[in-house]
Structure formats: C-alpha cells, structure tokens
C-alpha positions in Angstrom: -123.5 35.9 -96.4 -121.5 32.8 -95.8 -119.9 31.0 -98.6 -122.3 28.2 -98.4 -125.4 29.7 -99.0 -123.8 31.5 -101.7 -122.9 28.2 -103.1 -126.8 27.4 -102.5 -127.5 30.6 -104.8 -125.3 29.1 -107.6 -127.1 25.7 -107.4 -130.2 27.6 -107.4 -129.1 29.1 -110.8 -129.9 32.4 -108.8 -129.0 35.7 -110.4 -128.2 37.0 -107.0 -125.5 34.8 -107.0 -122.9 36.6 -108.5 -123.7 39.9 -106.5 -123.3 38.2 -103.5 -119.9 36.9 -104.7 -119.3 40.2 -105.9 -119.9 41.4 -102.6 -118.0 39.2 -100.7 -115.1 38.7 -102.6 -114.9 41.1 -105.2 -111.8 43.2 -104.3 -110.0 39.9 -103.2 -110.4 38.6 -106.9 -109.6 42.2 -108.4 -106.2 41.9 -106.1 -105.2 38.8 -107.6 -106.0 39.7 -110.9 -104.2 43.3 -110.9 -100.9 41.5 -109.2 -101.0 39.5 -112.5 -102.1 41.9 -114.9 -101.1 45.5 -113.3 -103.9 47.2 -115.7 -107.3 47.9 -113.8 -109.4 47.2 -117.2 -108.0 44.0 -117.3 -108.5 43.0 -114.1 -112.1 43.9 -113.6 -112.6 42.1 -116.7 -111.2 38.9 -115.7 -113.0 38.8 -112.3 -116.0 38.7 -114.6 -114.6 36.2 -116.1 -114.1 34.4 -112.8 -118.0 34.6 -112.0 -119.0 33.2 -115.1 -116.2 30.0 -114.7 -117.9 29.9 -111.5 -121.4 30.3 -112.6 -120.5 27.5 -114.9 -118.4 25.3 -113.2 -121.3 25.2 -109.8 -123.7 22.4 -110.9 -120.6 20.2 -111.2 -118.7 21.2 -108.0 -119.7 22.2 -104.5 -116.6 24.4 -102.9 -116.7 24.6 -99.5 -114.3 27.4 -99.2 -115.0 30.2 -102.1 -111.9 32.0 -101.6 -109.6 29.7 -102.3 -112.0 28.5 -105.2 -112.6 32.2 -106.8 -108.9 33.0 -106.0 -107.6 29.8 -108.1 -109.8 30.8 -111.4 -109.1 33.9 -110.8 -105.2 33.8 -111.2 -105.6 31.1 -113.8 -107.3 33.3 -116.1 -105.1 36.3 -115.2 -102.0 33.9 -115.9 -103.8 32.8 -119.0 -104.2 36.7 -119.9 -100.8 37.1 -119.8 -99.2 34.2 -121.6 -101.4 35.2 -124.4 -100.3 39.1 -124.7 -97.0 37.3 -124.3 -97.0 34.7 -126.6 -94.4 36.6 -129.1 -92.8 38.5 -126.1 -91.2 36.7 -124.0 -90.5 38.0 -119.9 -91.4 41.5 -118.7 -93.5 42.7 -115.6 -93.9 40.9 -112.1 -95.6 38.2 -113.7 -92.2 37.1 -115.4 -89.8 38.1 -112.9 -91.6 35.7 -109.9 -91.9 32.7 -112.3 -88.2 33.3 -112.6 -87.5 33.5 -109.3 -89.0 30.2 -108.8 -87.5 28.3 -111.9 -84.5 27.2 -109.9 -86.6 25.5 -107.7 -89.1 23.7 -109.9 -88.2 22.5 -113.1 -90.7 24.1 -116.1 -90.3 21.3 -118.8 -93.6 20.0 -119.2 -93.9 15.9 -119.5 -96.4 13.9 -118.9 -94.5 12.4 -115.4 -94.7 15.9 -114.4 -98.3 16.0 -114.6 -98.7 13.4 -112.4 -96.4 14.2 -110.1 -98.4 17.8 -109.7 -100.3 16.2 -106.7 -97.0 14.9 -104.8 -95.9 18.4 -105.4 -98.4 20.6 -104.1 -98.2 18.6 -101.2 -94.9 18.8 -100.5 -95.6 22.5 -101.1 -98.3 23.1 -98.3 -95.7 20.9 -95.9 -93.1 23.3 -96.3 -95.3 26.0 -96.5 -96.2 24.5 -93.2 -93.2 24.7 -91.2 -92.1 28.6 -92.1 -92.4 30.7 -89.0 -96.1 32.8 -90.2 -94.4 36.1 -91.8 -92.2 34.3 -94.2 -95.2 31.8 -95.0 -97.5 35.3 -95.7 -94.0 37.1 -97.4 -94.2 33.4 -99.4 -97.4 32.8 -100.6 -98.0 36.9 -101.3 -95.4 36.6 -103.5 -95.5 33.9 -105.7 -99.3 32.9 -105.4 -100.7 36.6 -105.3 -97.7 37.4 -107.5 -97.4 41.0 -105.1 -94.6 43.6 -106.2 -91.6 43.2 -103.5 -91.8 47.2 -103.4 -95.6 46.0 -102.2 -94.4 43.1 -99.7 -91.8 45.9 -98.0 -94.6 48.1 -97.1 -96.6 45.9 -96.3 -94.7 43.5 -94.1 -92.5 46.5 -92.6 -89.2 45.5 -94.1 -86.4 47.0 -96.3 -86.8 46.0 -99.7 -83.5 44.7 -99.9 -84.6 42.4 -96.6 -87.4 41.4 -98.6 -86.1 40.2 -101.2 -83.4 38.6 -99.2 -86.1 36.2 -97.4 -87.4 35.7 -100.1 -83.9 34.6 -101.6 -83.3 32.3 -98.6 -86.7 30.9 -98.7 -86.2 29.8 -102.3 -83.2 28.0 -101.3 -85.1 26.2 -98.3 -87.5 25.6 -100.8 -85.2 24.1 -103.0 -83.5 22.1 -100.1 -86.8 20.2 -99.1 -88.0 19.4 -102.7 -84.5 17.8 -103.4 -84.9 15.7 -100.2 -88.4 15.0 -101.1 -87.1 13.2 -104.6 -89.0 16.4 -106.3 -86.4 18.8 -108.0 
C-alpha cells in the first residue's frame, strides 16, 4: 500500500492503519530503534510507541513521505529512551560514542540562538550531504542518523573497519570545514 493511502487510513481514524504501517515499515523502524537502543524489548516497544505518536500526531499533519516521518519519531523516542536510562550515567554504547564523534563538529551547548539556527543548519547539513560521492553519503547518514555500529558499516559497505572509521574520520573533518565556512561551527 502506498504511503498515501495509509495516510488516508490515519485520517480515517482506521484501525487498519497501523497494520498497514506495520507492514510497510515495521522492520525499518525496529532498525532504527535497535541502532539506538541495542535491546530487542526495547526496541519493539518504542516502534509502538512510534505508531501511537503517529496515530496521534495524523489529524494535525499530512506526511507525504512516511519513512522519513516514522523514522524521525522513531529515533526521537529511542534517543529519548536512552537519555533517560542515562540520566545518572553518563556515555556508554554506540549511542554515546557517535554523538561524540560528532561533537567537534557541532557545538552541544543549548541557547536559544541555537534553536533558531537549527533550520540554517539542517540545511547546510543536506547541502553537504549533497555533494559526498553516494557511499560516503550512505557510510554518513548510516552512521550518525541510523546510529549503525562501524563493525556494522564494514560489512556492510565492504570495507576494513579501520577504513571505515577512517572515512568516517575524514568526513567529519569536511563536515567541520563547510560548517566553519557556512558561519555555523
């Protein structure tokens, strides 16, 4: 079924709406959230969580793309998961170790200017995103949106995991490069 006639079901207040989602994009979500939270109990239980955000948040907003959509609440709340097992522990797990990874490039303090230059940034992000050749855009986004184990990415991708995490290394540092010139970092 295509994502707009799902949508449909959700506007419809249909109960087959969530099976269809389930269907569709069930393991995608579970992927996300286990990346996040490595523990399969937690995961399934978030991707429920993501149906009922998105059971809620339907007569308000009409995605056109559901992936992107289900794959946003969905690492949210797995993010949100995390920072409150956390709260007293600070670091561990891949969760930690990629959001350090990318602190040198983006500063963490929260302010209020920051807030509002979230926009400006996300755009900048999808620019440079943009211009990577496609494997070290996928090698990228894998690992800091999807939040994917490097060990993962090697296998995946066919590289070492030393080459990995090399890219990975260098693509930080373009990263940080074109948010400097864009007046960002």
């Amino acid at each position: 079924m295509d994502d707009s006639k799902i949508v449909d079901l959700y506007w419809a207040r249909s109960d087959s709406a969530i099976a269809e989602t389930a269907k569709k994009f069930g393991a995608y979500c579970r992927t996300i959230a286990y990346n996040v939270l490595q523990n399969p109990e937690d995961s399934d239980e978030c991707v429920n969580d993501t149906y009922m955000r998105a059971w809620n948040s339907m007569p308000d907003k009409r995605p056109s793309a559901l992936a992107p959509y289900l794959g946003r609440i969905t690492r949210n709340l797995a993010l949100s998961r995390v920072t409150d097992k956390n709260r007293l522990k600070r670091g561990g797990g891949e969760v930690a170790l990629a959001l350090d990874e990318l602190d040198e490039c983006i500063a963490s303090a929260y302010s209020l200017e920051r807030e509002v230059e979230n926009r400006e940034l996300a755009a900048a992000l999808n620019r440079f995103l943009a211009q990577l050749p496609e494997t070290e855009r996928a090698l990228f986004v894998s690992r800091y949106w999807f939040l994917a184990p490097v060990a993962e990415l090697s296998k995946k991708f066919g590289f070492s995991e030393s080459k990995t995490a090399s890219i990975l290394h260098r693509t930080r540092g373009r990263l940080r490069r074109f948010l400097i010139e864009e007046g960002l970092a």
